[in-house]
C-alpha positions as CSV (number, residue, x, y, z in Angstrom):
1,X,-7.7,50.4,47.7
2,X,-10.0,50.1,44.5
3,X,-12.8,48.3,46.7
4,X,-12.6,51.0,48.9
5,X,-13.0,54.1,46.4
6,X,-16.3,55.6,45.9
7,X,-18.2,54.7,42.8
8,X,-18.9,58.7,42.1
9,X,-14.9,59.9,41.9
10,X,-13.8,56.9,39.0
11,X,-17.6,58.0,37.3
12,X,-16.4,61.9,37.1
13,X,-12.8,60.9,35.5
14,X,-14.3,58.7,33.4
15,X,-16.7,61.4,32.0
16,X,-14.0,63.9,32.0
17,X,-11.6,62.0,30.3
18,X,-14.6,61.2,27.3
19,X,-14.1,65.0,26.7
20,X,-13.3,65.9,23.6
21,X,-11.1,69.0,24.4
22,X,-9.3,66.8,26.8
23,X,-8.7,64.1,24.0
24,X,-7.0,66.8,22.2
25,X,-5.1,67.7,24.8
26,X,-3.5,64.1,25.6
27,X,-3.0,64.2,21.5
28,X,-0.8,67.5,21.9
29,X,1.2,65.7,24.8
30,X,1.6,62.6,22.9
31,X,2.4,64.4,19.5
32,X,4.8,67.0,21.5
33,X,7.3,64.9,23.4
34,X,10.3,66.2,21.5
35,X,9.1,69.7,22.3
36,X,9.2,69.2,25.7
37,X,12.6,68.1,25.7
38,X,13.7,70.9,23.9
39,X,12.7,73.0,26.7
40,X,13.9,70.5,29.2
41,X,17.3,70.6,27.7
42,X,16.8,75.0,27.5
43,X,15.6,75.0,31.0
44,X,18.6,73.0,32.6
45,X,21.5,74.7,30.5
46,X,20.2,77.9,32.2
47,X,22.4,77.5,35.8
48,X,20.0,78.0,38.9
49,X,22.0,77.2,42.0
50,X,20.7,78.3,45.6
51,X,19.9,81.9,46.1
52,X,21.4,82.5,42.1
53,X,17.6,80.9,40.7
54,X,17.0,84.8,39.0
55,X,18.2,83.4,35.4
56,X,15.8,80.7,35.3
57,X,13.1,82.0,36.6
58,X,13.2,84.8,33.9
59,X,13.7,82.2,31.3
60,X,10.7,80.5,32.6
61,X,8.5,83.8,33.2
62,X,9.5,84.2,29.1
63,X,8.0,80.8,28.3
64,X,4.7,81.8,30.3
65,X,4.4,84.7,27.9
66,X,4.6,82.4,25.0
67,X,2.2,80.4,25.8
68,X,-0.9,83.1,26.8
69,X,-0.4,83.0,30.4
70,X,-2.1,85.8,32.5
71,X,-0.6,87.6,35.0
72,X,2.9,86.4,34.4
73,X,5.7,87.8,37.2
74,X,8.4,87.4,39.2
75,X,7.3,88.1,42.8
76,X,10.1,89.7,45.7
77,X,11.6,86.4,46.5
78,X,12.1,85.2,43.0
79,X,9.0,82.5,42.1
80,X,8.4,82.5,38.5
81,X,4.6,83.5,38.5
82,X,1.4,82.9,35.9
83,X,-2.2,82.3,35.9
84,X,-4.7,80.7,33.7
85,X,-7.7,82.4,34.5
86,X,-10.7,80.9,35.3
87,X,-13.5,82.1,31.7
88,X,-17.4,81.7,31.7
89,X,-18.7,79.7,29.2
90,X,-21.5,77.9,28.2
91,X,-19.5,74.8,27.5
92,X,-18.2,73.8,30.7
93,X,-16.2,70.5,30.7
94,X,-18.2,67.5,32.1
95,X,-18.3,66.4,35.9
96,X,-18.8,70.4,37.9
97,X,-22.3,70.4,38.2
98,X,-21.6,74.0,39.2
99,X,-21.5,77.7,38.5
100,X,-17.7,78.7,37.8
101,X,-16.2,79.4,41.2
102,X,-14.9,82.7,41.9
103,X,-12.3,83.8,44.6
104,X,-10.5,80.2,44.2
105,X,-7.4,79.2,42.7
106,X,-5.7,75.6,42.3
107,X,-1.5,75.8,42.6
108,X,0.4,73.9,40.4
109,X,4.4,74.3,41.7
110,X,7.7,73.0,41.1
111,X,10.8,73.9,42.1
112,X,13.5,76.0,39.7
113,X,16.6,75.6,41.7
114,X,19.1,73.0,41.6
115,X,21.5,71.8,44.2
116,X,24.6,72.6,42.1
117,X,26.7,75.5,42.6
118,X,26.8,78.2,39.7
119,X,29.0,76.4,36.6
120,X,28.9,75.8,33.1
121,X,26.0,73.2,32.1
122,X,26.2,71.4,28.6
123,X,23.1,69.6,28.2
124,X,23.3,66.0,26.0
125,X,20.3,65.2,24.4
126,X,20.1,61.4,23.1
127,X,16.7,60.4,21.6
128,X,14.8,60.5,24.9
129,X,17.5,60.6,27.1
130,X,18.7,64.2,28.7
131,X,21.9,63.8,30.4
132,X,22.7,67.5,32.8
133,X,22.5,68.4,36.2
134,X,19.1,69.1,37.5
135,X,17.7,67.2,34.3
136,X,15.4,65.1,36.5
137,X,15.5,66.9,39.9
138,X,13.7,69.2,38.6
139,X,13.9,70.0,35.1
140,X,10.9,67.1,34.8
141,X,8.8,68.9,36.9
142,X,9.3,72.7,35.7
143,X,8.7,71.8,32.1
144,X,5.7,69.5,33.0
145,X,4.3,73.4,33.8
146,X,5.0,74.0,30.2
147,X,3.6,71.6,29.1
148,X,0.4,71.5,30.9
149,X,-0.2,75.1,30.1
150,X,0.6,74.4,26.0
151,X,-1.9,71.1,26.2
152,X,-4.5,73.6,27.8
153,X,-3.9,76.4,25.3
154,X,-3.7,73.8,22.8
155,X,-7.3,72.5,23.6
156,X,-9.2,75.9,24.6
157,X,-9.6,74.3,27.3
158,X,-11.9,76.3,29.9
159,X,-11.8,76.2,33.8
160,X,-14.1,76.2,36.4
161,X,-11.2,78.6,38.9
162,X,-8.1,80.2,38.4
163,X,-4.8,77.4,37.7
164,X,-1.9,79.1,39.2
165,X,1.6,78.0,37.8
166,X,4.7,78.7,40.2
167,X,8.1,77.6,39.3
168,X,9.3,78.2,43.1
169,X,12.9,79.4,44.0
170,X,14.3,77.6,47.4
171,X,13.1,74.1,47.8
172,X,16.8,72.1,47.9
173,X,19.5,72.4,50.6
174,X,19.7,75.7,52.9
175,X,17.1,77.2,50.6
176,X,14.6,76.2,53.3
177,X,11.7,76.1,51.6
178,X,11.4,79.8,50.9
179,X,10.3,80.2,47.9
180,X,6.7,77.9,48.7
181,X,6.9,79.6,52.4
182,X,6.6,83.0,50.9
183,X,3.9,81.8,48.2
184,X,1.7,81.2,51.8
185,X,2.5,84.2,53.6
186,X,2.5,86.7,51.0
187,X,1.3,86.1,47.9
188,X,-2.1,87.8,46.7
189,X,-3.7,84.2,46.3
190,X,-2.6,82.7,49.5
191,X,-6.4,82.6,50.9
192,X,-7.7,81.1,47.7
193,X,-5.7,78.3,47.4
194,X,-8.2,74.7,47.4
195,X,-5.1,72.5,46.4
196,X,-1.7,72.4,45.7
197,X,0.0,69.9,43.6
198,X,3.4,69.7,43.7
199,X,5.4,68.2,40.8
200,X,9.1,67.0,41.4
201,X,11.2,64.5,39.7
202,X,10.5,61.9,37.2
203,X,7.6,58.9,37.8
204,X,4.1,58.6,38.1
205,X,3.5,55.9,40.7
206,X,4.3,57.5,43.8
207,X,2.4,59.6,45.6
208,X,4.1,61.9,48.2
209,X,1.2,62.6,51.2
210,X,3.3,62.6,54.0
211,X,5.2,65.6,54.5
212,X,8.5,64.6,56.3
213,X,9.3,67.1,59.3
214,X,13.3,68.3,59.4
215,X,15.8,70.0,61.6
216,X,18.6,71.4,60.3
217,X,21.4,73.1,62.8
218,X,24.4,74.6,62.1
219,X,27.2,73.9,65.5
220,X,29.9,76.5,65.5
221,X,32.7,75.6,68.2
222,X,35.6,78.5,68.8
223,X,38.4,78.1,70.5
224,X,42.0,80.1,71.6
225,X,43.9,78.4,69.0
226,X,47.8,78.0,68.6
227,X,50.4,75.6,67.8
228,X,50.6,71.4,67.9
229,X,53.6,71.7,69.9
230,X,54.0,74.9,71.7
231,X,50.5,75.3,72.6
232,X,49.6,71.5,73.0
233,X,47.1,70.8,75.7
234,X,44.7,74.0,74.9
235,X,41.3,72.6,73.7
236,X,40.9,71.6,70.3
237,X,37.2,72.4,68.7
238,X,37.5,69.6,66.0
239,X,38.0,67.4,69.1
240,X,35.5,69.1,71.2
241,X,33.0,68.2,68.4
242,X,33.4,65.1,67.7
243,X,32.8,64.1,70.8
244,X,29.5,65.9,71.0
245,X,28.9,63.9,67.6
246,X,29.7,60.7,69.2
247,X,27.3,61.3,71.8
248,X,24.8,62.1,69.6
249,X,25.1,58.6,67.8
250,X,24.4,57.1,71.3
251,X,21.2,57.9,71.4
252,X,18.4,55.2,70.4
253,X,15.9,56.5,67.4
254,X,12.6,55.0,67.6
255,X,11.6,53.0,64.6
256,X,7.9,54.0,64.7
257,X,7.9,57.4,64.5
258,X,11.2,56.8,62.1
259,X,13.3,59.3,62.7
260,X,16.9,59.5,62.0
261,X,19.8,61.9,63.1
262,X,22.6,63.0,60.3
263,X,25.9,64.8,60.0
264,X,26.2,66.1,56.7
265,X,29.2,68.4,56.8
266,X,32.1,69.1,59.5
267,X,34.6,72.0,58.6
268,X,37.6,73.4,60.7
269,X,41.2,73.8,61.2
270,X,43.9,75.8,58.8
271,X,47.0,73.3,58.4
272,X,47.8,70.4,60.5
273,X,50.2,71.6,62.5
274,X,48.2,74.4,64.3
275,X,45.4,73.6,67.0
276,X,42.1,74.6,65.0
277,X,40.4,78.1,66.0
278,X,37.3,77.2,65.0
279,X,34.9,74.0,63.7
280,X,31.9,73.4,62.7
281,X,29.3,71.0,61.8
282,X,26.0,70.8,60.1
283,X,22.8,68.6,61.8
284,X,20.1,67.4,59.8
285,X,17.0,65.5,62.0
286,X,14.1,64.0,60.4
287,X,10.9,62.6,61.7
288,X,7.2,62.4,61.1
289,X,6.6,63.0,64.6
290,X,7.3,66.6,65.6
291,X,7.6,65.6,69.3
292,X,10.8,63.5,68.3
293,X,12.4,66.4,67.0
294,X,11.9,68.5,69.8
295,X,13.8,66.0,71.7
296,X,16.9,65.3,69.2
297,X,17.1,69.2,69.8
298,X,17.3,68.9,73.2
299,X,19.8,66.1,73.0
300,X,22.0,68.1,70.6
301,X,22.3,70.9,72.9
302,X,23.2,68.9,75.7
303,X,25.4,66.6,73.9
304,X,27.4,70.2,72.7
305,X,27.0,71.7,76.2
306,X,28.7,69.2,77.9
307,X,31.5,68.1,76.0
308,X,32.7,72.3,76.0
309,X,31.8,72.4,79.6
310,X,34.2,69.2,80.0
311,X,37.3,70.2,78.0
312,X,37.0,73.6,79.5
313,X,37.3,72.4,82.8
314,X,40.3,70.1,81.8
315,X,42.2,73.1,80.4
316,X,41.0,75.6,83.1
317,X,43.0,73.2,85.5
318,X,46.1,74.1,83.4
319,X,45.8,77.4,82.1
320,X,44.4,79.9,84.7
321,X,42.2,82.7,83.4
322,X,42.9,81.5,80.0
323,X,39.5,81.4,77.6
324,X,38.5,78.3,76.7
325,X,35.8,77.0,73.9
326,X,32.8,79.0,73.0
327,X,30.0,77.3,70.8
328,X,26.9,78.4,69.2
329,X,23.8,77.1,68.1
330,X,21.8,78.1,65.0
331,X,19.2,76.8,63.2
332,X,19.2,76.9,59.4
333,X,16.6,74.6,58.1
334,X,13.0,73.7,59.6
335,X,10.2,72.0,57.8
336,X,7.0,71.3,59.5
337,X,5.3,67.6,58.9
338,X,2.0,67.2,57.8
339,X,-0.2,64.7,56.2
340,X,-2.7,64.2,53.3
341,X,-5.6,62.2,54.7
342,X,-6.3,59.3,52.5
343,X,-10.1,60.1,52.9
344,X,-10.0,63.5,51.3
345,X,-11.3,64.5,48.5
346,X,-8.1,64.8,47.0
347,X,-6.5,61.5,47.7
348,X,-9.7,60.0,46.3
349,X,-9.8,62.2,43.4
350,X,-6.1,61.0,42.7
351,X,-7.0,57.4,43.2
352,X,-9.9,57.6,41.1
353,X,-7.4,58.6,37.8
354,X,-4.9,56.2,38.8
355,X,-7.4,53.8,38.3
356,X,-8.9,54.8,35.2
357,X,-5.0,55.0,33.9
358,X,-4.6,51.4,35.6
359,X,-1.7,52.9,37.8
360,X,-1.3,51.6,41.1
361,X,-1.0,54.4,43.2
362,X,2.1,54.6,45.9
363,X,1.8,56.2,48.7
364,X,4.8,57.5,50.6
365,X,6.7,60.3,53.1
366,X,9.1,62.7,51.9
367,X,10.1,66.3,52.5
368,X,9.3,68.5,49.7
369,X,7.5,71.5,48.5
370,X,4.1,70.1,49.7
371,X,5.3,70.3,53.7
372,X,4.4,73.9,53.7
373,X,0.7,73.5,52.4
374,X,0.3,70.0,54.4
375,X,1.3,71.6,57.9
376,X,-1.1,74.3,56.8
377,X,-4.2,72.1,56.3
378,X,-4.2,72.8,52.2
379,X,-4.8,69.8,50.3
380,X,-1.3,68.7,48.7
381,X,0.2,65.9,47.3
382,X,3.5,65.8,46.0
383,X,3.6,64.0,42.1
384,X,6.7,62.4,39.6
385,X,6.1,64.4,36.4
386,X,6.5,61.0,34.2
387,X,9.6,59.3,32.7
388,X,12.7,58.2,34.6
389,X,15.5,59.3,35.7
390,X,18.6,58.4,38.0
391,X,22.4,60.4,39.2
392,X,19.9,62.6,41.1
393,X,22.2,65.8,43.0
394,X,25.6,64.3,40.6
395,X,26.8,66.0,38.0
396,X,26.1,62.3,36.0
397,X,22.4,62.8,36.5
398,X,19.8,61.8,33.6
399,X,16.5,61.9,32.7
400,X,14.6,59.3,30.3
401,X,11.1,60.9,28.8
402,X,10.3,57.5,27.9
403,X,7.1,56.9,29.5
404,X,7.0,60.3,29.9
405,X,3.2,61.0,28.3
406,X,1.5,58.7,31.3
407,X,2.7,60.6,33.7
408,X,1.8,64.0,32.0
409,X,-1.8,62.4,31.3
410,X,-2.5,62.1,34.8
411,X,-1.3,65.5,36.0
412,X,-3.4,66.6,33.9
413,X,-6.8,64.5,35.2
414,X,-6.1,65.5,38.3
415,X,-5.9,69.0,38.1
416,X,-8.8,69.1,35.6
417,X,-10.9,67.0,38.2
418,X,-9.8,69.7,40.8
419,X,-10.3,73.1,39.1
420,X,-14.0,71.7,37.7
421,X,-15.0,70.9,41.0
């Protein structure tokens, strides 16, 4: 990959790196570290579970102020909102070559909420170590904002466009990616945006290019009801499921596209001694090729289609005129694939800090923040903010900022590289 990368990208992160201002600002993230834990540990005592992310993002907005933001706001759907503004000077940072661009913005995002339901969060904090929920996933990523925008401020640092922060509301479970979807439909900078990077988690190996593409149906089957003895012989919708499920493992997933087919929750039933009035189930499919899911849907509505149509015809038999099972399909999750090429400016931009931070860069597929952007055609890549961690989505989870200041250094490359551009 090194062979490969052209000669120009490593020369302008070289030269930028050389900066002075930015040599102060890797001296504030070095000298810092148990700063930014103290926020880390403030950030994830603050609940934000899905749809209840208002706390946090108010707590965050707050820590915008502090550090000289502009333009610092909630917007409708809850994103916690601030801008460093682009300034004229006549000391530019090395590498642009150009007049300060106007009517362009980078975004730097990461998302607030946590998978957790509201509760009472006690934060340990052990030398490096932060044991919470959401430490990692994403407390690492949110303060990484904070600490980008105090190494910045720090080192009167100027750049060449507007550097939008955004700790997003939505990006775990049912939340459906609503917070980044609304930052692309309605925001006031939704035109202007070059590149997106998207911070998440703990690491700075890995680079997330390939937006994974996902599914999600909710399978609601309703049925008469009635008792295990008395009424034994009506159509059971626990039953009627799991047959549709069954048929649903049948089917062969292709290896290349991978895609893969889940059940993540079934529900149903009252006490069990009374046939179930209702059930339901949760679907999640995942692919990088768009056409597979198309056809997992299909398969899942014939699968639940014909296992009603056949125990309704079994009890019809028995009980005339009696109404049998009723379903319903709906979907409650969809994120559209989408992919980085490894010959844009970006990518090569990444690779070229990697290299001059001797990091081997990683690239792989997930679904995160950066599908909406990536099935949009903005430049996005998906980044670890530094450190470890591990328990991610348990209550036992942990973050280590050992290691911590690497990660943050090259955040911070890359988004200087971008906004100097």
């Amino acid at each position: 990959m090194v062979s490969t990368l052209p000669a120009s990208a490593y020369a302008r992160i070289a030269q930028l790196a050389a900066d002075r201002r930015v040599h102060q600002a890797f001296k504030w993230l070095h000298l810092q570290e148990q700063q930014i834990l103290r926020w880390q540990a403030d950030l994830v005592a603050v609940p934000a579970p899905p749809f209840g992310e208002q706390p946090r993002a108010e707590w965050l907005c707050q820590r915008f102020r502090d550090l000289n933001l502009d333009e610092v706001y909630l917007d409708s759907i809850g994103n916690a909102i601030a801008v460093r503004k682009a300034a004229q000077s006549s000391d530019p940072l090395p590498a642009s070559g150009h007049s300060r661009a106007s009517g362009r913005c980078v975004l730097l995002s990461a998302h607030i909420d946590t998978v957790f339901p509201e509760t009472l969060i006690e934060p340990k904090l052990e030398g490096t170590r932060l044991q919470a929920p959401g430490a990692c996933d994403n407390g690492a990523g949110v303060v990484c904002l904070l600490a980008l925008a105090a190494a910045l401020e720090n080192a009167a640092i100027d750049l060449g466009c507007d550097l939008v922060f955004a700790g997003n509301v939505g990006e775990e479970g049912e939340g459906d990616l609503r917070g980044m979807r609304y930052l692309y439909e309605r925001s006031s900078f939704k035109d202007s945006i070059t590149a997106h990077i998207v911070l998440d988690g703990a690491g700075h190996e890995v680079a997330i290019s390939d937006a994974l593409g996902s599914q999600r149906y909710l399978v609601t089957l309703y049925g008469p009801g009635g008792h295990s003895w008395t009424d034994a012989g009506r159509p059971n919708p626990i039953v009627v499921l799991s047959y549709a499920i069954a048929r649903l493992n049948e089917i062969e997933l292709t290896a290349a596209p991978r895609t893969t087919f889940n059940v993540g929750t079934i529900e149903g039933g009252t006490a069990i001694n009374a046939i179930p009035e209702r059930a339901s189930a949760r679907f999640d499919f995942r692919s990088t090729d768009p056409d597979q899911l198309i056809l997992l849907e299909v398969e899942l509505h014939r699968a639940v289609e014909d296992a009603v149509i056949a125990a309704n015809r079994l009890y019809s038999e028995s009980e005339k005129h009696k109404v049998g099972i009723e379903f319903s399909i709906e979907r409650i999750g969809s994120r559209p694939a989408g992919r980085l090429s490894h010959e844009s400016p970006l990518y090569e931009t990444l690779r070229a800090v990697d290299r001059h931070l001797n990091i081997r860069t990683q690239a792989r597929i997930a679904s995160t923040d950066a599908n909406i952007p990536l099935s949009l055609g903005v430049p996005a890549v998906s980044l670890g903010a530094g450190g470890e961690g591990g328990g991610i989505h348990t209550r036992a989870e942990w973050y280590n900022a050992r290691g911590r200041e690497l990660g943050l250094r090259r955040i911070l490359l890359l988004l200087l590289a971008l906004t100097t551009a």
